[in-house]
C-alpha positions in Angstrom: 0.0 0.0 0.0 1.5 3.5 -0.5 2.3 5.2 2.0 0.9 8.7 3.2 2.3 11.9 2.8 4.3 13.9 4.8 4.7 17.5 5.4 8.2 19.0 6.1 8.3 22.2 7.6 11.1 24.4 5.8 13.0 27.4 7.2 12.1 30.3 4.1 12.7 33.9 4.5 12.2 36.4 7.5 11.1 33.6 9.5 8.2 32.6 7.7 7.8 28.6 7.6 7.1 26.5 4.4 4.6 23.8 4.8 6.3 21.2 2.0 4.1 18.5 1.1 6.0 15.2 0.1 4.1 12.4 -1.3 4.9 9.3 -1.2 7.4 9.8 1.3 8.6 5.7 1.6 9.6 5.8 -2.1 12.9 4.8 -2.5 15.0 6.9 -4.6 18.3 5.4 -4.2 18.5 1.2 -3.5 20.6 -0.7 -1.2 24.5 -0.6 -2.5 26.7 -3.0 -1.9 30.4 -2.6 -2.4 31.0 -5.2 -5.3 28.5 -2.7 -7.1 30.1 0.4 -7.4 33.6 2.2 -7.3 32.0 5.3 -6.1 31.9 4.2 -2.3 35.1 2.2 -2.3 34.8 0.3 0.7 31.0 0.8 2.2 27.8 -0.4 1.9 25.2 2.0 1.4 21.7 1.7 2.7 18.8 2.5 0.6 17.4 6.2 0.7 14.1 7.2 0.4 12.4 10.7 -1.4 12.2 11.8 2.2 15.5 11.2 4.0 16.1 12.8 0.2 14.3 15.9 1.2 15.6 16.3 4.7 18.8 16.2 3.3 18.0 19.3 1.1 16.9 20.9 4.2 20.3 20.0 6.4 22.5 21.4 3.5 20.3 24.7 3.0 22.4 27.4 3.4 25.6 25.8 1.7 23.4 24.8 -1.3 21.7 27.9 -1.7 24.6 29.2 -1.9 25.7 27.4 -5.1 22.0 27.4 -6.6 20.5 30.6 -5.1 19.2 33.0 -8.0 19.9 30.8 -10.9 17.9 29.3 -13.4 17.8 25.6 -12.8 17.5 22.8 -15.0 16.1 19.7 -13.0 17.1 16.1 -13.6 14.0 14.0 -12.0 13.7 10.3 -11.5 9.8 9.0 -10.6 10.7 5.8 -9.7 14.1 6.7 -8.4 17.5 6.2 -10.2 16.9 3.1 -11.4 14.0 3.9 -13.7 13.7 6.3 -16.3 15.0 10.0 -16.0 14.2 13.4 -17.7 15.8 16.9 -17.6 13.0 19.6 -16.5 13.5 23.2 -18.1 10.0 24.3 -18.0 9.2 24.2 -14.4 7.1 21.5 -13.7 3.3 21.8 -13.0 2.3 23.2 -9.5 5.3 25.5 -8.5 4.5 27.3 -5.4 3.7 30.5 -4.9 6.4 31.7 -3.6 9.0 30.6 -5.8 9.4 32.4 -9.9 10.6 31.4 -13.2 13.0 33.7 -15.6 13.2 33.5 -19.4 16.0 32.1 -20.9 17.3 32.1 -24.3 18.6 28.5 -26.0 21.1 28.1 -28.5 18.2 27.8 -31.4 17.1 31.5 -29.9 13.9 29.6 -28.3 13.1 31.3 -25.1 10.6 29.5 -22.1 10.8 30.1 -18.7 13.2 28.2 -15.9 12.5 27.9 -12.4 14.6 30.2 -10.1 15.5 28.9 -6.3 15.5 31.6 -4.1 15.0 29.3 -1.0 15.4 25.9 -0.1 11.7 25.5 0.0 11.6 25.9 -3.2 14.4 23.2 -3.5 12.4 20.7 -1.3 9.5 21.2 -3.3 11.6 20.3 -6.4 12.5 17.3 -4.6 8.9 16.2 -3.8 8.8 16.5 -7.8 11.7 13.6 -7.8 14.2 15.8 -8.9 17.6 14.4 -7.9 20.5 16.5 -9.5 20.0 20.2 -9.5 21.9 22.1 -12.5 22.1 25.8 -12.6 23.2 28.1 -15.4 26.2 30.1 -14.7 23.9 32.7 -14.7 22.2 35.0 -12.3 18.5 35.7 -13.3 18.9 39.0 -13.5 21.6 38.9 -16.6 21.0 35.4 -17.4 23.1 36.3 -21.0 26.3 37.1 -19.4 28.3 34.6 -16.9 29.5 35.0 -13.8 30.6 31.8 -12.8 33.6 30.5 -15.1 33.6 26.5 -14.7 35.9 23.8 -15.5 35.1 20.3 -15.8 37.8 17.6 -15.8 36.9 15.0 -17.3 39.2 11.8 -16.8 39.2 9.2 -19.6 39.1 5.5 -19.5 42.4 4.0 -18.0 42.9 7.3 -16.0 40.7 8.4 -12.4 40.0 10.9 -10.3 43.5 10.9 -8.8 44.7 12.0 -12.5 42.2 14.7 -12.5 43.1 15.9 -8.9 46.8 16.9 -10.5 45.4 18.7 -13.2 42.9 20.4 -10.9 46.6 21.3 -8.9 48.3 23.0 -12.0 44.8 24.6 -13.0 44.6 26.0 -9.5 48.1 28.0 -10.1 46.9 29.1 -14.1 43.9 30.6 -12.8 45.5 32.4 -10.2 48.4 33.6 -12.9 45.4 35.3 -14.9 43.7 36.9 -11.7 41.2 34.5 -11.1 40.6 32.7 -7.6 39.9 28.8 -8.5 37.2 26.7 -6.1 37.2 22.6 -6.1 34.5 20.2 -5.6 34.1 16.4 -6.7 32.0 16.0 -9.4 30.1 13.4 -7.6 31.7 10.5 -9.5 35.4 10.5 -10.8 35.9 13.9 -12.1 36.7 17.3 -10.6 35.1 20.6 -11.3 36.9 24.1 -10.5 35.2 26.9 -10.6 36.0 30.8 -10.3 33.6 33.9 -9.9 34.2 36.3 -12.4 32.4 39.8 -13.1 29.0 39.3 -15.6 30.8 41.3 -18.4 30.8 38.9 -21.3 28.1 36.6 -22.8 28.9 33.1 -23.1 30.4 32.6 -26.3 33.6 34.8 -24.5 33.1 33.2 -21.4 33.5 29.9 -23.2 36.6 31.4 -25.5 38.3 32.1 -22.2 37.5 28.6 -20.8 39.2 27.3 -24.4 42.1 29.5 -23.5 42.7 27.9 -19.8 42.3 24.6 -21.5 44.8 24.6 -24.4 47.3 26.3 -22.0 46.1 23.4 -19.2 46.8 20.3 -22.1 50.6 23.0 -22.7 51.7 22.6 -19.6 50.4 18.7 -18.8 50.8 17.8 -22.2 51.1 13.9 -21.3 47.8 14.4 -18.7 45.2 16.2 -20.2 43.7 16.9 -23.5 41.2 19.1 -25.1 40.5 17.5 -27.6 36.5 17.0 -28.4 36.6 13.3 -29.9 36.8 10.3 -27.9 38.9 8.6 -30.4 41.6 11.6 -30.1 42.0 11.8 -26.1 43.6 8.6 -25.0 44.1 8.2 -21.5 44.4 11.6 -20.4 41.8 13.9 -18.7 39.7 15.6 -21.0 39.2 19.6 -20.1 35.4 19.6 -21.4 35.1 23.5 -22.7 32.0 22.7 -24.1 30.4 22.8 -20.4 30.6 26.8 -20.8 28.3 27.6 -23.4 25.1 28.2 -23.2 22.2 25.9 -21.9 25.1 23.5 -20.6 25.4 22.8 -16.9 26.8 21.3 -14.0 25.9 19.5 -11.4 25.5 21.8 -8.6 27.7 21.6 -5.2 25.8 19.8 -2.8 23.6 17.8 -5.2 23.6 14.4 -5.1 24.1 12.3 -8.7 21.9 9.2 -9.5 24.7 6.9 -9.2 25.1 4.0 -6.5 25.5 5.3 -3.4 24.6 8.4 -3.5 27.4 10.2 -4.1 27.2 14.1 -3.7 29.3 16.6 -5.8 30.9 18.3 -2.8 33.4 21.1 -1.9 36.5 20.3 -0.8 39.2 23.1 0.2 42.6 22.9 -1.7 44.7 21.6 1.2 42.4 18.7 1.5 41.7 18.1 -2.0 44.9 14.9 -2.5 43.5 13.8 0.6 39.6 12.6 -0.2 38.1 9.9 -2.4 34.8 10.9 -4.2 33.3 8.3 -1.9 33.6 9.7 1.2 30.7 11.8 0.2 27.2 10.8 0.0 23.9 11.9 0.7 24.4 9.8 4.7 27.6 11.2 5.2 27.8 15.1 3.7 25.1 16.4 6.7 27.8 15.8 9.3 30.4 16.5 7.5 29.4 20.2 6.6 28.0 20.4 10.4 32.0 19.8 11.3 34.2 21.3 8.9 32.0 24.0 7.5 31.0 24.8 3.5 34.3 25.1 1.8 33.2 27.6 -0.7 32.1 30.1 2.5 34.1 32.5 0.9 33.3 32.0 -3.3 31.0 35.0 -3.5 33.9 37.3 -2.1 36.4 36.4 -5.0 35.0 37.9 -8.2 37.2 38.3 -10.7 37.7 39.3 -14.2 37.3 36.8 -17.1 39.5 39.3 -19.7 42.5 37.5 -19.1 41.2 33.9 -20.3 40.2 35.6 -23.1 43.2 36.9 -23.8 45.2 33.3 -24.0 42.1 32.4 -26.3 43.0 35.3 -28.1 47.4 34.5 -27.8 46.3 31.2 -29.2 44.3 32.6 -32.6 46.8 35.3 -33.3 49.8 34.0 -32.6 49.5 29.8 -32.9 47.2 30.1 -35.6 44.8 28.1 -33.4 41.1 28.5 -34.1 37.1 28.0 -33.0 36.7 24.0 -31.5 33.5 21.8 -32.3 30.4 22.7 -30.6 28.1 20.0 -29.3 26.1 18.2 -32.0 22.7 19.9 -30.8 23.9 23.3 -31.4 23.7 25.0 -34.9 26.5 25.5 -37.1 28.7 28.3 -35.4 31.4 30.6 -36.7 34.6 29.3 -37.8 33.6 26.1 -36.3 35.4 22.8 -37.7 33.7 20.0 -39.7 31.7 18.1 -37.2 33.1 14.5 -38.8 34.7 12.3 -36.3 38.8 12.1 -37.8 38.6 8.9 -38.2 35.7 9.3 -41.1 37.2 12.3 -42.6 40.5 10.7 -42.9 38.4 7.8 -45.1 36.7 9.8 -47.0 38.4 12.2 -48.8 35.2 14.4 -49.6 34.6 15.3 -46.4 36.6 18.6 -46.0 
């Protein structure tokens, strides 16, 4: 029989308190996990968790989550029958949003425009959670400029036959590059076996310069860890390196937000981890059980994100070193986007080196 709802009170603002109802609180979301399963918890069962221990979770990580998601459009990645079963990615918000929580329009790649929810408490969060969202994923964007950036991320990416040691290294030498170009970089675990930096930057550029600048801190990443990483866009090209994915920067492509958890075994959380501990952690030592207590104890490691804004003008100028003075040019764009400026054949090498038509 299913079992009856429950309704979480929720902090909001000024000390008013959200009544948030969650239905079918007993649902699990993430199933039992047993070590022989998954490398993501090296070393620990994992009990099952349901849509409500899902939802007070939200709730104990409010502040450090809103903090990552607050006043950004956010694309939701829901799962009604939890991880196992089928998934969808939410843009419109769904049917039902609250009154207290808004939308923004945003503008896609194909210039369609629809609205996107906008979290401005973690009500509104909890609510999204009662609609089985798992994975929150918010533009770089703040809702009121949602054209220009101002949040420069960097995903790395490692390949098959490398992990996330291999990516912590590269993460090390992209720490020192961003601070060379003025920019103040912030870690977290991707949640599985990447990492992700990140650096606040002034809203002054629109993405397309955002994501030239991110090209810029890539090819001079792969320069200086020419055996480790790679930028290059086809799989058949990047061998076991760590792939620097630019292509997370443009528009309508996100990331998995800090605190969110991923529908992996588990449930792993993409969390922030301060540079000195960074060499130390494995991306299983974070989960959905264990990030509460942590964050209670060591505090949000990204306390102090919104403080370092810098400028984004100087990754644009190695993007622009690169065109001028190595002759480099635009890279491929995902396959759903249309046909940009300057950009290469979208032809896996491979192909074009068969056929000679292919230009």
């Amino acid at each position: 029989m299913a079992s009856s709802a429950t309704v979480l009170q929720v902090p909001g603002p000024e000390g008013v308190v959200r009544d948030v109802r969650i239905s079918s609180p007993d649902r699990v979301i993430w199933p039992f996990t047993s070590t022989e399963e998954t490398d993501a918890t090296e070393g620990t069962d994992s009990a099952e968790i349901t849509k409500l221990e899902l939802a007070e979770y939200t709730v104990s990580v409010a502040d450090a989550m809103m903090r990552a998601l607050g006043d950004r459009p956010i694309t939701l990645q829901r799962f009604p029958e939890g991880i196992e079963g089928e998934e969808f990615f939410s843009k419109n918000p769904p049917r039902g949003v609250p009154d207290w929580a808004r939308s923004v329009i945003c503008t896609y790649p194909s210039a369609r425009t629809h609205p996107q929810l906008v979290i401005d408490e973690i009500a509104t969060a909890v609510w999204a959670v009662q609609m089985n969202t798992v994975t929150f994923h918010p533009w770089p964007v703040r809702s009121d400029n949602n054209d220009n950036p101002d949040e420069l991320r960097i995903d790395l990416d490692p390949q098959p036959g490398t992990g996330f040691a291999e990516a912590v290294r590269a993460a090390y030498v992209l720490k020192d590059l961003l601070e060379e170009i003025g920019l103040i970089g912030w870690a977290k675990t991707s949640g599985n076996r990447g990492v992700h930096v990140y650096a606040r930057v002034s809203p002054t550029h629109e993405f397309l310069d955002v994501r030239h600048g991110v090209i810029g801190i890539a090819r001079e990443l792969e320069r200086r860890m020419p055996d480790e990483v790679t930028t290059a866009w086809w799989k058949e090209e990047r061998g076991q390196k760590v792939f620097v994915d630019f292509n997370q920067a443009n528009r309508d492509r996100t990331i998995a937000s800090a605190y969110s958890p991923r529908p992996l075994p588990g449930a792993p959380v993409s969390m922030p981890v301060p540079w000195e501990r960074l060499r130390e952690v494995r991306p299983g030592d974070f989960t959905v059980h264990t990030v509460p207590a942590i964050l209670a104890a060591e505090g949000d490691a990204w306390a102090g994100i919104d403080d370092a804004v810098g400028d984004v003008a100087q990754a644009i100028a190695l993007w622009d070193k690169d065109i001028h003075d190595r002759g480099l040019g635009e890279m491929p764009f995902p396959p759903d986007y249309p046909k940009m400026p300057g950009e290469p054949p979208r032809v896996q090498p491979s192909r074009r080196r068969r056929d000679p038509d292919i230009p």
